[in-house]
Structure formats: structure tokens, C-alpha cells
Wavefront OBJ file of the C-alpha trace (Angstrom):
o trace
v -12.651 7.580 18.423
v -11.948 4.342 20.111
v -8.678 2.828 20.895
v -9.752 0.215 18.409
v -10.664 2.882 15.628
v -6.979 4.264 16.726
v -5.261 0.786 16.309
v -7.130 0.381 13.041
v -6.406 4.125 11.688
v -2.510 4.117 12.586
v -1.948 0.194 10.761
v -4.112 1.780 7.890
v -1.903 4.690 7.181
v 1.553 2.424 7.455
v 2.799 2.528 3.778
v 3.105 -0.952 1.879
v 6.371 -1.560 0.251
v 6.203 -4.692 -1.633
v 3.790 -6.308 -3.943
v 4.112 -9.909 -2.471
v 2.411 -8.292 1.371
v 0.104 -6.794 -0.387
v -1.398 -9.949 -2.644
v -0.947 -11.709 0.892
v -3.147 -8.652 3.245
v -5.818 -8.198 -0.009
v -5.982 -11.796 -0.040
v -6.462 -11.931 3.731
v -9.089 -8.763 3.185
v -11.172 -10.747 1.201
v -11.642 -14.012 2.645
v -12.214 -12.994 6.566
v -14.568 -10.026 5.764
v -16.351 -12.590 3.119
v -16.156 -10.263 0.620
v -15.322 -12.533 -2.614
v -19.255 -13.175 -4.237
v -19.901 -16.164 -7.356
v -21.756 -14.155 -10.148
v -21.372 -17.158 -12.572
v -18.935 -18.975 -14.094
v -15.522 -17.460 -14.412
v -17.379 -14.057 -12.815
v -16.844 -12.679 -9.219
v -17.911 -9.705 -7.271
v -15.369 -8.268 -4.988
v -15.816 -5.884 -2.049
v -14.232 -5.098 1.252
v -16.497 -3.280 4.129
v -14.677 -1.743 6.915
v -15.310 -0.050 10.136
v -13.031 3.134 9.800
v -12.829 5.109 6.815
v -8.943 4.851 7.007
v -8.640 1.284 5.932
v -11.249 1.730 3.385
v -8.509 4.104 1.966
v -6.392 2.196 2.654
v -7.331 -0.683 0.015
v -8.092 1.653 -2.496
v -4.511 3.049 -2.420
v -3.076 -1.051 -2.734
v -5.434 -1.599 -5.772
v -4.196 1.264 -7.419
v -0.805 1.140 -6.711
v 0.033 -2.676 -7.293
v -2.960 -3.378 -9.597
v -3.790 -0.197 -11.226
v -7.166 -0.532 -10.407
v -9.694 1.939 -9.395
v -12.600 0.710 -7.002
v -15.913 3.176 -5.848
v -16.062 3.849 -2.276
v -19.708 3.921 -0.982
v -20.863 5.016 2.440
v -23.016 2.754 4.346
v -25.868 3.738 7.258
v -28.796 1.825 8.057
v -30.324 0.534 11.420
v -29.042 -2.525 10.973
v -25.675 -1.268 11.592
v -26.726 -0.040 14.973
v -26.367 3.716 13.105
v -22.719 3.127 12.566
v -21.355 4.337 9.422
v -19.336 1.347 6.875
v -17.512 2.037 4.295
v -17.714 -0.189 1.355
v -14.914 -0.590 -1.351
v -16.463 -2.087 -4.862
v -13.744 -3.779 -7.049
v -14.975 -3.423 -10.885
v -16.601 -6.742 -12.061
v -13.888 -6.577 -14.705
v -11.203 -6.793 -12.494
v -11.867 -9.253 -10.126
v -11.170 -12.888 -11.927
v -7.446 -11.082 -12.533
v -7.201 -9.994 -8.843
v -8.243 -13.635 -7.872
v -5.525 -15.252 -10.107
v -2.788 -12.583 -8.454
v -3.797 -13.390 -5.028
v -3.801 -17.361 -5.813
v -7.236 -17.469 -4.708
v -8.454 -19.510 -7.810
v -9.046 -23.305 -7.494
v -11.235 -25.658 -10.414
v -11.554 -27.801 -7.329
v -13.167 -25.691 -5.206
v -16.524 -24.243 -4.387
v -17.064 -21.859 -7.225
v -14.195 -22.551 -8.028
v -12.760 -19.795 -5.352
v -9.930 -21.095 -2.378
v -11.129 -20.767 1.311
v -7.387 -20.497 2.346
v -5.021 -18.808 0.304
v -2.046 -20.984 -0.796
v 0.916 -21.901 1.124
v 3.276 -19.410 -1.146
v 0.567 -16.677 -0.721
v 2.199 -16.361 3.079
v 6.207 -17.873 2.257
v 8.110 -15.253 3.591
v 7.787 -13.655 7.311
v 6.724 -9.940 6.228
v 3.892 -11.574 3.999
v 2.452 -13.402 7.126
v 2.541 -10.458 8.966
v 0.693 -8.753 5.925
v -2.134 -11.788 6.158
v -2.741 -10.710 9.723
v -2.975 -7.162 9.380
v -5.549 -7.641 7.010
v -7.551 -9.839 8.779
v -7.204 -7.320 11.619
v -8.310 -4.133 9.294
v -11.235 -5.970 8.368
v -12.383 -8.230 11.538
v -10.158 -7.302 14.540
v -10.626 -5.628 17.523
v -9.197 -4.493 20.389
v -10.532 -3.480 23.657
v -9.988 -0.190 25.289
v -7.061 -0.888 27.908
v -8.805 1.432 30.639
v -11.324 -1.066 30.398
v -9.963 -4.492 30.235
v -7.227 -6.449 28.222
v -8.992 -8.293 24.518
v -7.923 -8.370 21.268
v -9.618 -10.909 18.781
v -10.042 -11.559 15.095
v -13.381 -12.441 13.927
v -13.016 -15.257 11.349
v -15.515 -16.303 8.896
v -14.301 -20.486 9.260
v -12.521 -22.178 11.414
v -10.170 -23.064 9.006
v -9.334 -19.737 8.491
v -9.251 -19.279 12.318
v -6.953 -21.595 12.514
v -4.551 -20.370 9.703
v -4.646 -16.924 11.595
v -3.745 -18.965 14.751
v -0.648 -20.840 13.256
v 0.759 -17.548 11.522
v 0.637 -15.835 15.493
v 2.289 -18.792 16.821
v 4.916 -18.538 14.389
v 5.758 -14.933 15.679
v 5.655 -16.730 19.423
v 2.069 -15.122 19.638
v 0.348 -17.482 21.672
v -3.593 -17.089 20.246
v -6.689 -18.722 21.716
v -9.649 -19.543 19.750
v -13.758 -19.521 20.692
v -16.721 -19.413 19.097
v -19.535 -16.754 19.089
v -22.128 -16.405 16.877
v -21.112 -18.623 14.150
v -17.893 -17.272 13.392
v -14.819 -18.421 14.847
v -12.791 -15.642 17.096
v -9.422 -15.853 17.653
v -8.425 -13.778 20.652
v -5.919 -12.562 23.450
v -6.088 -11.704 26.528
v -2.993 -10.699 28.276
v -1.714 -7.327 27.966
v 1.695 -8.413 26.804
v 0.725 -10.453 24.089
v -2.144 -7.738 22.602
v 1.418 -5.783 22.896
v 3.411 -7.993 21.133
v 0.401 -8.403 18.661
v 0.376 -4.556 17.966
v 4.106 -4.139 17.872
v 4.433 -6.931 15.102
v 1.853 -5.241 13.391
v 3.439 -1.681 13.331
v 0.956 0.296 15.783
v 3.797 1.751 18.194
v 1.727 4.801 19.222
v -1.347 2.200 20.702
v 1.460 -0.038 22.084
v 2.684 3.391 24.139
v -0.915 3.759 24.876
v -1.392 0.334 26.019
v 1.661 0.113 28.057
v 1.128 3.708 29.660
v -2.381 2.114 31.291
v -0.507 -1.048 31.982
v 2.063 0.868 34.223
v -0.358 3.403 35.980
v -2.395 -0.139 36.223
v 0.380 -2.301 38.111
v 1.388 1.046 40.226
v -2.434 1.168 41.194
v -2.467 -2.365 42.284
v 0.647 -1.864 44.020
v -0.383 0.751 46.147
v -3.755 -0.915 46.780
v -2.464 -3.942 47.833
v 0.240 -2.492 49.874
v -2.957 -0.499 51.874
v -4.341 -3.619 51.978
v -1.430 -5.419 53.488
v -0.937 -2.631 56.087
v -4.295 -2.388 57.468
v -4.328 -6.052 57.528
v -1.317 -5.523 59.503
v -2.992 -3.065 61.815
v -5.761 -4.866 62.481
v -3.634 -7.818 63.622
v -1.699 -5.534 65.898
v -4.706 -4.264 67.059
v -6.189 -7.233 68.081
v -2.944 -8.987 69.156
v -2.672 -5.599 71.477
v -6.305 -5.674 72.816
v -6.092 -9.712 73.873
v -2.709 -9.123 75.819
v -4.349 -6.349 77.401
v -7.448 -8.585 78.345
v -4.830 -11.065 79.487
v -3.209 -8.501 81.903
v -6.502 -7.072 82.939
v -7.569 -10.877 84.610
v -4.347 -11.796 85.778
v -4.404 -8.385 87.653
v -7.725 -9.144 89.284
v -6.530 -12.658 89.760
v -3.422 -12.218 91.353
v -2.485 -8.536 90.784
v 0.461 -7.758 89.167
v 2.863 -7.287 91.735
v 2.718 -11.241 92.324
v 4.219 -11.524 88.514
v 8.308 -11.347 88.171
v 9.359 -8.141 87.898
v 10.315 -8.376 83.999
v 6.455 -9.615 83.186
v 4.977 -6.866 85.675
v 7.309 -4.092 83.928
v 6.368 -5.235 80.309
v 1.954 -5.733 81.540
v 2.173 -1.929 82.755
v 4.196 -0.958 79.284
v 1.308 -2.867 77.640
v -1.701 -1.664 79.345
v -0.694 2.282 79.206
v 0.467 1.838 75.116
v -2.142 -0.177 73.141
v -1.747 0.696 70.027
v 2.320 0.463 70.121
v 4.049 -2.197 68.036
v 6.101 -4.840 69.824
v 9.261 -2.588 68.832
v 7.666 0.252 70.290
v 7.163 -1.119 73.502
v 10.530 -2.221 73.975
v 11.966 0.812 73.727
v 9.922 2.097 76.654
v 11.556 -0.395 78.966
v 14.436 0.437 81.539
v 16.691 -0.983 79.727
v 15.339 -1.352 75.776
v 14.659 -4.868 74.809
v 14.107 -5.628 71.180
v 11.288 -7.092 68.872
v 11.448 -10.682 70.277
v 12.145 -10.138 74.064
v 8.824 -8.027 74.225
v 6.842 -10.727 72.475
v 8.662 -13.392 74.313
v 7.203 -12.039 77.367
v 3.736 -10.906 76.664
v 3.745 -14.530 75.631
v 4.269 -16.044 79.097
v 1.659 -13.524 80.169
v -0.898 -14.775 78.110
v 0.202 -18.561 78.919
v -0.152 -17.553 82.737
v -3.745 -16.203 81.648
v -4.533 -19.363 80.336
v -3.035 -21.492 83.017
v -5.225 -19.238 85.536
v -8.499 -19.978 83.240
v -8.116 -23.610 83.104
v -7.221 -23.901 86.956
v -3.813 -24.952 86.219
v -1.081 -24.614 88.698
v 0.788 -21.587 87.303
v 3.416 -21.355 89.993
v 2.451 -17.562 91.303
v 0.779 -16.998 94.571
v -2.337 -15.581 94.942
l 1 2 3 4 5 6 7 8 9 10 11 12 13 14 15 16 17 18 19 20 21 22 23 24 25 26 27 28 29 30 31 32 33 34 35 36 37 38 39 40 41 42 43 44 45 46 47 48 49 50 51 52 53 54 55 56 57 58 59 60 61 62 63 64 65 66 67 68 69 70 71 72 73 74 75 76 77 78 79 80 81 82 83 84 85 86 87 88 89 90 91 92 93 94 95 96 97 98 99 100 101 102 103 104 105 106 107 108 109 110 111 112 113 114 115 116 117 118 119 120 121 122 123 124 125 126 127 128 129 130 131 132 133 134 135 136 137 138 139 140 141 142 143 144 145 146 147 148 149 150 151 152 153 154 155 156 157 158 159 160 161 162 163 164 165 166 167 168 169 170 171 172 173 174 175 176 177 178 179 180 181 182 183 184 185 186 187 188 189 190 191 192 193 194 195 196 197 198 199 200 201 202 203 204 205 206 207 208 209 210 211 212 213 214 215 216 217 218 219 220 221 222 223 224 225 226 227 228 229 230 231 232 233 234 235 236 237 238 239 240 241 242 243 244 245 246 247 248 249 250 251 252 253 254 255 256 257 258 259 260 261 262 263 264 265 266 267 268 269 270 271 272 273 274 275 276 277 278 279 280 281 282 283 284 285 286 287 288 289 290 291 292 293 294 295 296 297 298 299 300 301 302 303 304 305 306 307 308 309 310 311 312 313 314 315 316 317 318 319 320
């Protein structure tokens, strides 16, 4: 299964305690997956179609519980579904204009006389937005597999609806984007902490362990890569710091040899020359007596200034 199905399956088997989330995640069911059809007046076909078997469960448990209804689960596989199995959940015909009324989805004024948007009350209190979100989720969410790369999005069928999803995330400090693909409307994160808080206000604490266990072996990863990174950097500068002294020392020696230079310069050229690849620090501590860090660079500094001096036929004060 995929860390989606996971996300899905663990949300779908989190029990429902109160009649007013449910009307508000049925309600949220229906209009993202598109699953509320006209049959004439005062007559609708209901359905919900869902990815994982779980939340088609799921739904059938909240009907019967809350509603006392009883809807037909039917398994769907054709090539159109790129061989994936869907699981469809069929409300009875004579159930559906009640469930409509319940879930204040009814409107004279609207096309087919059906809301878009559920009512303001349908989402009043905190737990019922969070209900309206997980069923948007069940039915058109998504969430990457955090090996992989950091996504989480909500397919919605409008951008009103989109939008309604987007204001209920903010409200929980969830700060959604929104793009669309394909004609529907996706509403999406991208950051690791917020698909985190996103699962966590949603109740999947076993894929928000998941997600945070890649996170951590993630940033320790990048840690160590960009610490390898940083030291052979590092080495390479030394390196090639090391090697132009040494080129430095090499002319002066053929220019004026190195007994001409003062005896602190001569001692630290030899040091040099004999220990390439030794740090500054290193090369101090070969010296009769020890100099530090800064005294060693101090002076393979003049060294290379008397280099240049030599090269541009500037008087450097040494004799040759």
C-alpha cells in the first residue's frame, strides 16, 4: 500500500462521535467527489467513490449509524481506471432528498435546487470543520510518499469549494496554496511541517511518525552531506593555498635562494616546502619555538608578497 492508501486507511478507521461531524464530513463527501446527481424534481442520486476500500466502509458505517440507512457497496475495475480497483457506495434513491435536508445541502435557489457549499452552520463549531476536511481528504486528497518528496493536496471539484477548504486550513493556522490542473481546483502543501500539522489535525498520528521519521533521517542526511561538502571544500582550499606558497618559495629560492630571506621566513619556507599538505596549525607546531595559527600565515604571507615584488621587478629589499 502507499503512504497515501495508509493516511487514508488510518483517518477511515478513527471512530465518529457526534452527529453534527458527521452531517459536516458526508456533506463534504458529497460535494468534492461530485457525487450528489438531479434525477428530477425533488429526486437525487447519491454516491461516494473512493480509492481504498476502508473509507468506502467507512461511510457505510456513518449512514447507518446516524441515519439508519443502508447503502450497496459495488466494486469498480475498468481500463479507464488505469486497472485500479474503486469502490462505490450507492445511497437508496429513497433516502437521499432526507440526507440532503440533514446535511443542509437543499436550496430552491439553486441549481437543481442542490447547494454547491454547504451552509455556514454546516461547519459552526471547530471539530465539524475538521470533519469537512477529512472528508474532502477521504474522497480527493492525497499525499505523497515522504521518501519521495513533500505534497499533500485536495482535489476540488470548484473553486469555490477550493476555497472553502482553504479558509477552514487557515483557520487551524494551516497555511494552504491553491493551483489548477485539469479543471479542478487543487489545494495543496508542500512543506513537511505543514502536511504534519495537516495529518495531526486530522488524527493520522502513525503517518505523522512516519513522516517525521524520513524528515529526521532526511535533515541528518543533509547534514552529513553538506558537512563532506564543506570539508573537502576546505581541503581543496588548503590544498591549493599549500601548493601556491610552495610555488612562491620554489622562485624566490631560484631567485635569491633562501638563505638571503630573514631567518624567521627561511625557517617557516623549509617547514612549508617539506609539509604540503599540513594546515597552518600544523606547521607551526614544527617550528623551534611553536608559533600559532596566525604567525604561520602572517609569514607565508610576506613570502608570497616578496614573490610578487620579485615578479613585478619591484625593489623587495633582499640581495640577490
Amino acid at each position: 500500500m502507499s503512504f497515501a492508501s495508509d493516511a487514508r486507511g488510518e483517518l477511515a478507521r478513527d471512530l465518529c462521535a457526534h452527529i453534527c461531524c458527521a452531517r459536516s464530513e458526508l456533506a463534504a463527501a458529497l460535494l468534492s467527489s461530485g457525487g450528489i446527481s438531479f434525477r428530477g424534481i425533488g429526486r437525487y442520486a447519491l454516491s461516494l467513490t473512493a480509492a481504498d476500500g476502508a473509507v468506502a466502509r467507512r461511510y457505510f458505517g456513518l449512514l447507518k449509524q446516524f441515519w439508519g440507512v443502508t447503502a450497496q457497496i459495488r466494486t469498480l475495475f475498468t481500463e479507464s481506471l488505469n486497472g485500479q480497483t474503486r469502490y462505490q457506495l450507492i445511497i437508496p434513491e429513497e433516502d437521499s432528498l432526507r440526507l440532503l435536508d440533514e446535511l443542509e445541502l437543499l436550496d430552491e435557489s439553486a441549481l437543481f435546487g442542490v447547494r454547491q457549499m454547504p451552509d455556514a452552520e454546516l461547519v459552526r463549531y471547530a471539530c465539524c470543520k475538521k470533519s469537512f476536511i477529512k472528508g474532502a481528504f477521504l474522497m480527493c486528497g492525497a499525499v505523497s510518499n515522504p521518501e519521495k518528496e513533500y505534497h499533500l493536496e485536495i482535489a476540488a471539484p470548484t473553486e469555490e469549494f477550493a476555497q472553502f477548504v482553504i479558509k477552514i486550513m487557515n483557520y487551524f493556522e494551516i497555511p494552504a496554496k491553491m493551483t489548477c490542473r485539469k479543471a479542478k481546483y487543487v489545494v495543496y502543501l508542500k512543506r513537511a511541517e505543514e502536511i504534519a500539522d495537516m495529518l495531526t489535525l486530522l488524527g493520522a498520528s502513525a503517518s505523522v511518525l512516519q513522516l517525521e521519521n524520513v524528515r529526521i533521517k532526511k535533515d541528518v542526511s543533509n547534514q552529513v552531506n553538506r558537512q563532506m561538502n564543506c570539508d573537502a571544500f576546505n581541503i581543496n582550499r588548503t590544498m591549493n593555498a599549500a601548493e601556491a606558497q610552495i610555488l612562491d618559495i620554489q622562485y624566490l629560492d631560484e631567485e635569491i635562494g633562501l638563505d638571503k630571506l630573514p631567518r624567521s621566513l627561511r625557517e617557516i619556507a623549509e617547514v612549508r616546502v617539506d609539509n604540503p599538505e599540513t594546515s597552518l596549525s600544523g606547521l607551526g607546531e614544527l617550528l623551534n619555538p611553536p608559533i600559532g595559527k596566525s604567525g604561520v600565515n602572517g609569514r607565508l604571507r610576506k613570502l608570497s608578497e616578496l614573490a610578487r615584488k620579485l615578479r613585478a621587478g619591484e625593489e623587495t629589499g633582499l640581495e640577490k
